[in-house]
Biotite code that builds the C-alpha atoms (Angstrom):
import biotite.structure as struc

atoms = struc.array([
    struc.Atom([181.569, 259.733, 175.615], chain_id="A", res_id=1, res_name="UNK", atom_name="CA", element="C"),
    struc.Atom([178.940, 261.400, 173.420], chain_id="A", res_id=2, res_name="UNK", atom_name="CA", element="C"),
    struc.Atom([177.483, 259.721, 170.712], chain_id="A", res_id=3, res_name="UNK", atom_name="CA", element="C"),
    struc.Atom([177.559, 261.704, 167.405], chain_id="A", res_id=4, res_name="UNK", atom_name="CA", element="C"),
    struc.Atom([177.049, 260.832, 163.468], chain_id="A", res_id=5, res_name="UNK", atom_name="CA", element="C"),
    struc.Atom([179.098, 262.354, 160.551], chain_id="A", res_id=6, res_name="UNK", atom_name="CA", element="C"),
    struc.Atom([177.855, 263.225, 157.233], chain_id="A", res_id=7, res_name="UNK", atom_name="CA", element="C"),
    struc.Atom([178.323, 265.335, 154.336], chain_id="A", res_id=8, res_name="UNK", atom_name="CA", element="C"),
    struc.Atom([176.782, 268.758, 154.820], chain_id="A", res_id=9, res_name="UNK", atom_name="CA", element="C"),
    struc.Atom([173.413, 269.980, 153.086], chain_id="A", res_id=10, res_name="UNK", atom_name="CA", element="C"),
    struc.Atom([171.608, 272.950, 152.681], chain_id="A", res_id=11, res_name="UNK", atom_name="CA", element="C"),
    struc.Atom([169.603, 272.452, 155.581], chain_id="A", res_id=12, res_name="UNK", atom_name="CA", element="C"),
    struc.Atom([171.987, 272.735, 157.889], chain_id="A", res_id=13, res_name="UNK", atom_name="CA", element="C"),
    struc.Atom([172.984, 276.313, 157.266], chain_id="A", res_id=14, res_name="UNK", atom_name="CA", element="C"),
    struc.Atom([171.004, 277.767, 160.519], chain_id="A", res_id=15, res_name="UNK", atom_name="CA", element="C"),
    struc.Atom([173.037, 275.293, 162.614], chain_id="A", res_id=16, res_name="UNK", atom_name="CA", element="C"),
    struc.Atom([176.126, 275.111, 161.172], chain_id="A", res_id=17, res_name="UNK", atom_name="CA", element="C"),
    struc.Atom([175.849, 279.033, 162.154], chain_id="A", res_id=18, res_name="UNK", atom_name="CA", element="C"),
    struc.Atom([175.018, 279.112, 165.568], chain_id="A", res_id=19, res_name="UNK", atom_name="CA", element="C"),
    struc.Atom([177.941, 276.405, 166.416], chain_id="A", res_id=20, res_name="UNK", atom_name="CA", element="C"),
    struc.Atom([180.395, 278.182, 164.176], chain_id="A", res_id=21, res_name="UNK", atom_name="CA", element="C"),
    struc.Atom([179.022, 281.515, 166.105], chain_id="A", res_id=22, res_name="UNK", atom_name="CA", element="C"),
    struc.Atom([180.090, 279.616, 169.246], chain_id="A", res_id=23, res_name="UNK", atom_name="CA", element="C"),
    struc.Atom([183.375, 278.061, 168.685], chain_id="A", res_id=24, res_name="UNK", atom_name="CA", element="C"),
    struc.Atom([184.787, 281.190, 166.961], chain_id="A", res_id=25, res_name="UNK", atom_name="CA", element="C"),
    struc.Atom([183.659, 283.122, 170.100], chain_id="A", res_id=26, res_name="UNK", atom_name="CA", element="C"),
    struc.Atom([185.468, 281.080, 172.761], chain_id="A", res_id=27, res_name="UNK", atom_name="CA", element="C"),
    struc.Atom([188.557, 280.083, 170.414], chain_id="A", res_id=28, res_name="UNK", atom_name="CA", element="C"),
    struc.Atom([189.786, 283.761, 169.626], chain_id="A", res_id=29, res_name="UNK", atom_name="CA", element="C"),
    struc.Atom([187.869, 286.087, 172.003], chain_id="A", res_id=30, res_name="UNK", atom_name="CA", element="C"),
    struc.Atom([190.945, 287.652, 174.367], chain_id="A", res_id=31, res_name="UNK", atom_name="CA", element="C"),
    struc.Atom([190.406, 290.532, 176.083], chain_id="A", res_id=32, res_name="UNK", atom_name="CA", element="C"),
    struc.Atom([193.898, 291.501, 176.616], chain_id="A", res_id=33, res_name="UNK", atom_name="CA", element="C"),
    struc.Atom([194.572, 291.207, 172.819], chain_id="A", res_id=34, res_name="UNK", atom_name="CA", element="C"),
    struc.Atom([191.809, 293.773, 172.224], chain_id="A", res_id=35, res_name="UNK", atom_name="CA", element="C"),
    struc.Atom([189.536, 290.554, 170.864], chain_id="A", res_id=36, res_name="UNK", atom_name="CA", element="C"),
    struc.Atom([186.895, 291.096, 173.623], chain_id="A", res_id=37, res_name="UNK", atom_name="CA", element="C"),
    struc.Atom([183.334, 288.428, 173.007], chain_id="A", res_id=38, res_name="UNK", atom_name="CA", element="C"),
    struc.Atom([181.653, 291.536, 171.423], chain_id="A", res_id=39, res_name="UNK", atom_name="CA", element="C"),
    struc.Atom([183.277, 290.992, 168.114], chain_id="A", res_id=40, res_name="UNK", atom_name="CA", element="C"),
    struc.Atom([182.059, 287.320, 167.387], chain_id="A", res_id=41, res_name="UNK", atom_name="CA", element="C"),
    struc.Atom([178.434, 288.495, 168.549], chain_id="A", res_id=42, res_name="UNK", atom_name="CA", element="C"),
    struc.Atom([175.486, 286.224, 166.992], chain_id="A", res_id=43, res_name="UNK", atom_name="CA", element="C"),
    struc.Atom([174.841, 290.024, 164.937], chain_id="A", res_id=44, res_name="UNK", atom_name="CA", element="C"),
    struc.Atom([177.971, 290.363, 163.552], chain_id="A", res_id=45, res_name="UNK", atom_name="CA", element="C"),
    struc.Atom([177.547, 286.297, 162.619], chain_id="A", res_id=46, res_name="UNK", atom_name="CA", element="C"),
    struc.Atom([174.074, 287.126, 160.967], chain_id="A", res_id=47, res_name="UNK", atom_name="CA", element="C"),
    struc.Atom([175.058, 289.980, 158.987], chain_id="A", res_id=48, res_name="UNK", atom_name="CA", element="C"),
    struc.Atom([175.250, 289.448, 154.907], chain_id="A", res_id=49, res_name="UNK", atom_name="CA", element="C"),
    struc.Atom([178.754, 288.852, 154.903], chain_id="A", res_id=50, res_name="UNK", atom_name="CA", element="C"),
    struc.Atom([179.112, 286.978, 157.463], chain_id="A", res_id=51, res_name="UNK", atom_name="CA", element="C"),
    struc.Atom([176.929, 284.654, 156.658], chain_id="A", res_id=52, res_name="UNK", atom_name="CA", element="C"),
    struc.Atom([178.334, 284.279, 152.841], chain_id="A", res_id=53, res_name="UNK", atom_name="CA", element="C"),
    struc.Atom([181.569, 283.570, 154.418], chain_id="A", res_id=54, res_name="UNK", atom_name="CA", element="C"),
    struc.Atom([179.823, 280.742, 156.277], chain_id="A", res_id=55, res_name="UNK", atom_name="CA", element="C"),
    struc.Atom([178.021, 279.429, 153.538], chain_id="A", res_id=56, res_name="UNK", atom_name="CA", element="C"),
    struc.Atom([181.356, 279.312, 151.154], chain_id="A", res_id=57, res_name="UNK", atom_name="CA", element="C"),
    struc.Atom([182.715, 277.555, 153.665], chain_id="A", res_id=58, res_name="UNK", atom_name="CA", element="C"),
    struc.Atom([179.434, 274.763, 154.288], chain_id="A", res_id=59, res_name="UNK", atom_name="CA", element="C"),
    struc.Atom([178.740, 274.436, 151.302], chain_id="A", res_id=60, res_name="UNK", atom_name="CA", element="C"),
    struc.Atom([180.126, 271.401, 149.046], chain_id="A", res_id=61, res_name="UNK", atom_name="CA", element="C"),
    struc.Atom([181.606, 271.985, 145.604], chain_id="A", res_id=62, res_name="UNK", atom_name="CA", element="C"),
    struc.Atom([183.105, 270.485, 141.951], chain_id="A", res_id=63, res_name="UNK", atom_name="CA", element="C"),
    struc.Atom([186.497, 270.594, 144.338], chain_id="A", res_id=64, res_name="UNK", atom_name="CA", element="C"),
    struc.Atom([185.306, 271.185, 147.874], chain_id="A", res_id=65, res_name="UNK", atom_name="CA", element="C"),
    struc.Atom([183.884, 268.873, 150.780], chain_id="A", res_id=66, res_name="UNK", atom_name="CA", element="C"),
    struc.Atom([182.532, 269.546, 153.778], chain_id="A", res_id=67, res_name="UNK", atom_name="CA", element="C"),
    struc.Atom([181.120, 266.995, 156.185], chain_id="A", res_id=68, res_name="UNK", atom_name="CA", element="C"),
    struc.Atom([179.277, 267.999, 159.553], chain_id="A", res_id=69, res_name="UNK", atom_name="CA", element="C"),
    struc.Atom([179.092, 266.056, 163.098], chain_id="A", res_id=70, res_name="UNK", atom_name="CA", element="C"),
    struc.Atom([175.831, 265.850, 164.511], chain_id="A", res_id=71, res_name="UNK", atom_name="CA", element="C"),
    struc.Atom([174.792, 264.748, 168.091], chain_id="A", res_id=72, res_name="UNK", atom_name="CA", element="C"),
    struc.Atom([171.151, 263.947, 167.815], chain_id="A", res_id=73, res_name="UNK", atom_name="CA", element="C"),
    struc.Atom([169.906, 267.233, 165.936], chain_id="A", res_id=74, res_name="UNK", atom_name="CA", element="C"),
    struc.Atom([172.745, 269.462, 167.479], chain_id="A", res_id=75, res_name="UNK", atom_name="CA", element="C"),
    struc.Atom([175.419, 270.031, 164.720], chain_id="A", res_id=76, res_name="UNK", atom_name="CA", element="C"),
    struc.Atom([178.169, 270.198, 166.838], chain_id="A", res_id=77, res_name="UNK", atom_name="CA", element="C"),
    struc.Atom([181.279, 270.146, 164.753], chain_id="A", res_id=78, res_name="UNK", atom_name="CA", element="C"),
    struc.Atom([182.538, 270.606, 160.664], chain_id="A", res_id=79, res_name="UNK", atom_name="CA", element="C"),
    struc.Atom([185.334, 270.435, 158.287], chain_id="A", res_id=80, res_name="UNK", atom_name="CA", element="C"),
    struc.Atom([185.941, 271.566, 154.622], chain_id="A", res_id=81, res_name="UNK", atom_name="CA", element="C"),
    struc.Atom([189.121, 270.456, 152.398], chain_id="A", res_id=82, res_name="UNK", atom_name="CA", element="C"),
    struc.Atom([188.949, 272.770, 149.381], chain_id="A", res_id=83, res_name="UNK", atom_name="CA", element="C"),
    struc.Atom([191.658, 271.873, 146.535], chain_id="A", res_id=84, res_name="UNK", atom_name="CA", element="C"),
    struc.Atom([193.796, 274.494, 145.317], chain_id="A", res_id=85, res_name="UNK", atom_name="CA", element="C"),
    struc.Atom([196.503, 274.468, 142.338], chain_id="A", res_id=86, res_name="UNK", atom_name="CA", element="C"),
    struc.Atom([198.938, 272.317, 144.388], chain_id="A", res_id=87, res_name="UNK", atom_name="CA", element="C"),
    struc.Atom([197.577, 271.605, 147.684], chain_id="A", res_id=88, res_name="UNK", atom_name="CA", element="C"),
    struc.Atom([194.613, 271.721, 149.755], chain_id="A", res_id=89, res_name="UNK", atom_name="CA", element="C"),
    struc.Atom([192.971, 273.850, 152.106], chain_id="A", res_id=90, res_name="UNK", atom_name="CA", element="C"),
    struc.Atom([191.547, 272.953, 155.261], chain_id="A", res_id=91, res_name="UNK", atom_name="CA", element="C"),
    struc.Atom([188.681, 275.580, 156.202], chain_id="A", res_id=92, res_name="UNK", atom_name="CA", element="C"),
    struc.Atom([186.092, 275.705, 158.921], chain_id="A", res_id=93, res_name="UNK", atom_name="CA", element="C"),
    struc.Atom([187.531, 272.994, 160.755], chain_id="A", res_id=94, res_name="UNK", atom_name="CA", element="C"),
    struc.Atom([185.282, 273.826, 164.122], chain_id="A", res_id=95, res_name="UNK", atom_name="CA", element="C"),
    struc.Atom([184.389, 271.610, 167.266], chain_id="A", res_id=96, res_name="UNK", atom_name="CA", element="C"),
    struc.Atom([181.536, 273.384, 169.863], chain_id="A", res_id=97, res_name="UNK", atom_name="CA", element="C"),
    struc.Atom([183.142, 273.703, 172.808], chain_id="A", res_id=98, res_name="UNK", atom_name="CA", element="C"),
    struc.Atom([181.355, 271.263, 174.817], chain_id="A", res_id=99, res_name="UNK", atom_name="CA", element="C"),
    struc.Atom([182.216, 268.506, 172.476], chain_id="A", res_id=100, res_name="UNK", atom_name="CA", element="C"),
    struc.Atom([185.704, 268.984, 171.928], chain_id="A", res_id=101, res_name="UNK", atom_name="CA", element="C"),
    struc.Atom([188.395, 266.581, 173.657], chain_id="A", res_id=102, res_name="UNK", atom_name="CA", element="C"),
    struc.Atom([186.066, 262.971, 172.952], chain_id="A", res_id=103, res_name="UNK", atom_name="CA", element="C"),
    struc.Atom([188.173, 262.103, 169.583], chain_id="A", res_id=104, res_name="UNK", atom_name="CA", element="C"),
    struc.Atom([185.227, 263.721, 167.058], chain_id="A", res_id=105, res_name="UNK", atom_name="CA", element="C"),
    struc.Atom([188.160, 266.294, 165.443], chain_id="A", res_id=106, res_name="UNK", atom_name="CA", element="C"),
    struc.Atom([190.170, 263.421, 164.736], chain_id="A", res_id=107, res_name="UNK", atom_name="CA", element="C"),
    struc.Atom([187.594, 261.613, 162.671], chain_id="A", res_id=108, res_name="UNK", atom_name="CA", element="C"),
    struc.Atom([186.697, 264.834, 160.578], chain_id="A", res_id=109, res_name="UNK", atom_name="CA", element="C"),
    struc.Atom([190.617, 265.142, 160.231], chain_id="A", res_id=110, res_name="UNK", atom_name="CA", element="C"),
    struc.Atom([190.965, 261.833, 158.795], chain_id="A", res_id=111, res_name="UNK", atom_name="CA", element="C"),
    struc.Atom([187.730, 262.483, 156.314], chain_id="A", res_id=112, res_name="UNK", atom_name="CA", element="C"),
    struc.Atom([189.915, 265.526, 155.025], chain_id="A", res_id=113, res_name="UNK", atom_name="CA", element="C"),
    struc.Atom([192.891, 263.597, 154.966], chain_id="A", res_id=114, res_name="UNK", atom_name="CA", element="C"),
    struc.Atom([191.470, 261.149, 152.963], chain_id="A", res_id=115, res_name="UNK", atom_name="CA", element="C"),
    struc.Atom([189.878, 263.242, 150.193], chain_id="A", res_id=116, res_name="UNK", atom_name="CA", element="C"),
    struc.Atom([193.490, 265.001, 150.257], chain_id="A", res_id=117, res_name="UNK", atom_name="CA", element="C"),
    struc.Atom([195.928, 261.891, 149.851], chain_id="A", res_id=118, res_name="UNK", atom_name="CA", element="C"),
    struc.Atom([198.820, 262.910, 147.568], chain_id="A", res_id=119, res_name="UNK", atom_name="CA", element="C"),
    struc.Atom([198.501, 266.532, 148.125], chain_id="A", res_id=120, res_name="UNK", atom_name="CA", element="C"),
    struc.Atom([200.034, 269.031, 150.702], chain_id="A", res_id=121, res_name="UNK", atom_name="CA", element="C"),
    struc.Atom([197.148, 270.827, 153.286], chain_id="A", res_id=122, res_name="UNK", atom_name="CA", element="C"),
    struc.Atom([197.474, 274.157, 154.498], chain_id="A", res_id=123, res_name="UNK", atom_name="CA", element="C"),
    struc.Atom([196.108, 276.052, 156.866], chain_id="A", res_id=124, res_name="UNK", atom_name="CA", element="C"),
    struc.Atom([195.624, 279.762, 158.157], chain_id="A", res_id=125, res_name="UNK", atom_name="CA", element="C"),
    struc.Atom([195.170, 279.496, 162.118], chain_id="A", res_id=126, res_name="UNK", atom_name="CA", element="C"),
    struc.Atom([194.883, 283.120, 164.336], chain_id="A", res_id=127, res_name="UNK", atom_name="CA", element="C"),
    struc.Atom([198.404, 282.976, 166.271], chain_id="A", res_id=128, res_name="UNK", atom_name="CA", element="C"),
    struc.Atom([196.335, 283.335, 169.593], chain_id="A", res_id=129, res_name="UNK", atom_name="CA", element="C"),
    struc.Atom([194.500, 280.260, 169.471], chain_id="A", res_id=130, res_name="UNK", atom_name="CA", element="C"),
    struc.Atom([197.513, 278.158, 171.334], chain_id="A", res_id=131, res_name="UNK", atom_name="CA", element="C"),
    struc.Atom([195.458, 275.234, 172.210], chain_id="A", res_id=132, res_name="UNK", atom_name="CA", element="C"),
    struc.Atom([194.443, 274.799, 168.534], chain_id="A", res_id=133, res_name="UNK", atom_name="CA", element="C"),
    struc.Atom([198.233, 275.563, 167.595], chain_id="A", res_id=134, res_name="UNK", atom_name="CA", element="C"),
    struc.Atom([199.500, 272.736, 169.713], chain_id="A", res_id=135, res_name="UNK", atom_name="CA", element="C"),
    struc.Atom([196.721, 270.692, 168.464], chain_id="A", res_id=136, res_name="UNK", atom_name="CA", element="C"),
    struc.Atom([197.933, 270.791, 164.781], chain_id="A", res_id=137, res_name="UNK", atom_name="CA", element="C"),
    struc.Atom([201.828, 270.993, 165.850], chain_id="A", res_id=138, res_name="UNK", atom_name="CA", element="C"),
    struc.Atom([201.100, 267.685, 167.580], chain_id="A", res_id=139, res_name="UNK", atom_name="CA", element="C"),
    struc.Atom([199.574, 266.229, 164.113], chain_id="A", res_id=140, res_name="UNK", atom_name="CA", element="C"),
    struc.Atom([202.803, 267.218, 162.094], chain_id="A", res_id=141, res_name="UNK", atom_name="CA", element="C"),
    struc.Atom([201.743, 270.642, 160.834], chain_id="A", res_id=142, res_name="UNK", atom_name="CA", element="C"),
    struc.Atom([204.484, 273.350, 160.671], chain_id="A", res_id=143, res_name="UNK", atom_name="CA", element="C"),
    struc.Atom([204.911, 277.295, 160.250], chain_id="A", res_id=144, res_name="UNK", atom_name="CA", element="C"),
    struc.Atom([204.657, 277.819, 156.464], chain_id="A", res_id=145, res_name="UNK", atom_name="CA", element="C"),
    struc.Atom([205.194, 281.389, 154.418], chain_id="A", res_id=146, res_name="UNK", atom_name="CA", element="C"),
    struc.Atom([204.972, 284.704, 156.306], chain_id="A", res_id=147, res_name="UNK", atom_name="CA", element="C"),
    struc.Atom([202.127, 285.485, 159.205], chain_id="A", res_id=148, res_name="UNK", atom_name="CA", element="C"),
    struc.Atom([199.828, 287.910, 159.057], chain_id="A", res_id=149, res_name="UNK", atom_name="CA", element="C"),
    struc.Atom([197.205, 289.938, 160.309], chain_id="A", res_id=150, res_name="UNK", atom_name="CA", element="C"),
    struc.Atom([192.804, 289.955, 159.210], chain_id="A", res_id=151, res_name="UNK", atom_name="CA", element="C"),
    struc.Atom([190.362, 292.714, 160.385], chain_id="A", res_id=152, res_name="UNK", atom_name="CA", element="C"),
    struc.Atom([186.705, 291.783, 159.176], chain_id="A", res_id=153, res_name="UNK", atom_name="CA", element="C"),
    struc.Atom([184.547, 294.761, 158.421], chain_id="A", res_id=154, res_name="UNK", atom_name="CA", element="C"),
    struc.Atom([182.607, 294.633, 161.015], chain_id="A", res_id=155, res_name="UNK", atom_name="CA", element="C"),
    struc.Atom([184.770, 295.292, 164.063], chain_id="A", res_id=156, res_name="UNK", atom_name="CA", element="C"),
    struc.Atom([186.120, 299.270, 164.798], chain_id="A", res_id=157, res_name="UNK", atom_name="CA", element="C"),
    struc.Atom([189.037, 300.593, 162.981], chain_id="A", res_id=158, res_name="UNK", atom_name="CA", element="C"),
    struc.Atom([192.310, 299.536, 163.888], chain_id="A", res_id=159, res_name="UNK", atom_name="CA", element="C"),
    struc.Atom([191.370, 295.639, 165.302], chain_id="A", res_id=160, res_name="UNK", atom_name="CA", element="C"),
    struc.Atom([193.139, 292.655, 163.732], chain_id="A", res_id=161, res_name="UNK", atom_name="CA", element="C"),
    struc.Atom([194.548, 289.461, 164.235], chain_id="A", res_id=162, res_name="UNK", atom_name="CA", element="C"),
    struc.Atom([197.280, 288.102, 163.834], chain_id="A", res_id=163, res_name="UNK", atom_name="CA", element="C"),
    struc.Atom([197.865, 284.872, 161.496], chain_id="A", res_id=164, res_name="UNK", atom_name="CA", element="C"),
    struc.Atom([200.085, 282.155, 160.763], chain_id="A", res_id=165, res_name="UNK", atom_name="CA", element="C"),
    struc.Atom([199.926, 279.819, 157.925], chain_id="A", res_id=166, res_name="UNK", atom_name="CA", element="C"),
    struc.Atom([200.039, 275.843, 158.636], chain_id="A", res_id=167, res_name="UNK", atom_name="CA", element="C"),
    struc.Atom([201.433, 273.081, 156.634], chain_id="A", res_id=168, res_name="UNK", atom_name="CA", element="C"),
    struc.Atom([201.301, 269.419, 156.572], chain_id="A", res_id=169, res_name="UNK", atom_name="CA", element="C"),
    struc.Atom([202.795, 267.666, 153.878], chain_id="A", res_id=170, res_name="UNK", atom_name="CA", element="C"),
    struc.Atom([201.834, 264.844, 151.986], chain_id="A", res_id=171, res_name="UNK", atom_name="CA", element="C"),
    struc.Atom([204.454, 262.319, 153.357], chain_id="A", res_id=172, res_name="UNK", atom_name="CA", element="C"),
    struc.Atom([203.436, 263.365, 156.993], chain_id="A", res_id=173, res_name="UNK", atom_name="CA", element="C"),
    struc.Atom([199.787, 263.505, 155.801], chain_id="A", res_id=174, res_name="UNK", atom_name="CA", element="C"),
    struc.Atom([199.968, 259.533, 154.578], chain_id="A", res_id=175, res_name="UNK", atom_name="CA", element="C"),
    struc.Atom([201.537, 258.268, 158.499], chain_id="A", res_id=176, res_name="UNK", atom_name="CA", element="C"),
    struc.Atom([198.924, 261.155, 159.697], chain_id="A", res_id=177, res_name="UNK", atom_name="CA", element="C"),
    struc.Atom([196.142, 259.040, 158.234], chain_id="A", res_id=178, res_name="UNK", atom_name="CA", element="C"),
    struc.Atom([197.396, 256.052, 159.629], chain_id="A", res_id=179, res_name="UNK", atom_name="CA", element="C"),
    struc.Atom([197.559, 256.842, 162.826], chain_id="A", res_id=180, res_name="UNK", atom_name="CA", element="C"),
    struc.Atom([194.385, 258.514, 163.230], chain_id="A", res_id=181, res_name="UNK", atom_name="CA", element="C"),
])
């Protein structure tokens, strides 16, 4: 197994935190028979304004936000942010690169969010497609929550979108969650 660190995320790591974002987004929900095809999570639609604000409200930390970052050597290779909401918490830019995923590093940036979230529901918004992530968070106690829907970002032609579904885990499964982990 990899070695890898975890730490809360800076400024600095912006450019990284990008380019593995870039990546994971690109192999997670590109799907050619979906109409989804790599084109539309190209490195220029990632480095557009936008885009990148998106990223950065995501990376960076705030009065009710956290975000920590995984780093093998100088290669950020995964992050997680747990924003709190009225009643619950979100869990956003939960991402693993690809060639780090399966050695045990989403579980530890799972249990950071679960810990900053004790006492509080977590939901989610997952793309319906991504099935392995889906099982993933089925396996860790999440369920369907509220209505799905469907996102088109700017960027791609007229008439693309995908489909949604909202994820919760509550607080009671949250607590034996944390323990388990």
């Amino acid at each position: 197994m990899k070695s890898f660190q975890i730490r809360p995320a800076k400024k600095g790591d912006f450019p990284k935190y990008a380019q593995m974002l870039q990546k994971s987004i690109s192999k997670a929900y590109t799907n050619k028979k979906l109409g989804l095809p790599s084109s539309l999570f190209s490195e220029k639609i990632f480095s557009t304004k936008g885009f990148k604000a998106w990223m950065k409200g995501n990376l960076y930390p705030g009065p009710k936000k956290k975000t920590w970052v995984a780093l093998s050597g100088s290669r950020l290779i995964g992050a997680v942010t747990i924003k709190q909401e009225k009643r619950l918490n979100e869990l956003r830019g939960f991402y693993i690169d690809p060639k780090f995923q399966g050695k045990g590093l989403g579980k530890q940036l799972l249990k950071l969010s679960l810990g900053y979230s004790k006492g509080r529901d977590i939901i989610l918004i997952l793309y319906s497609h991504n099935l392995k992530s889906l099982a993933i968070y089925k396996k860790w106690g999440f369920i369907k929550h509220g209505k799905p829907g469907s996102h088109h970002w700017p960027l791609w032609p007229k008439g693309v979108r995908m489909k949604y579904t909202h994820l919760l885990l509550s607080r009671k499964k949250l607590e034996k969650l944390y323990n388990r982990l």
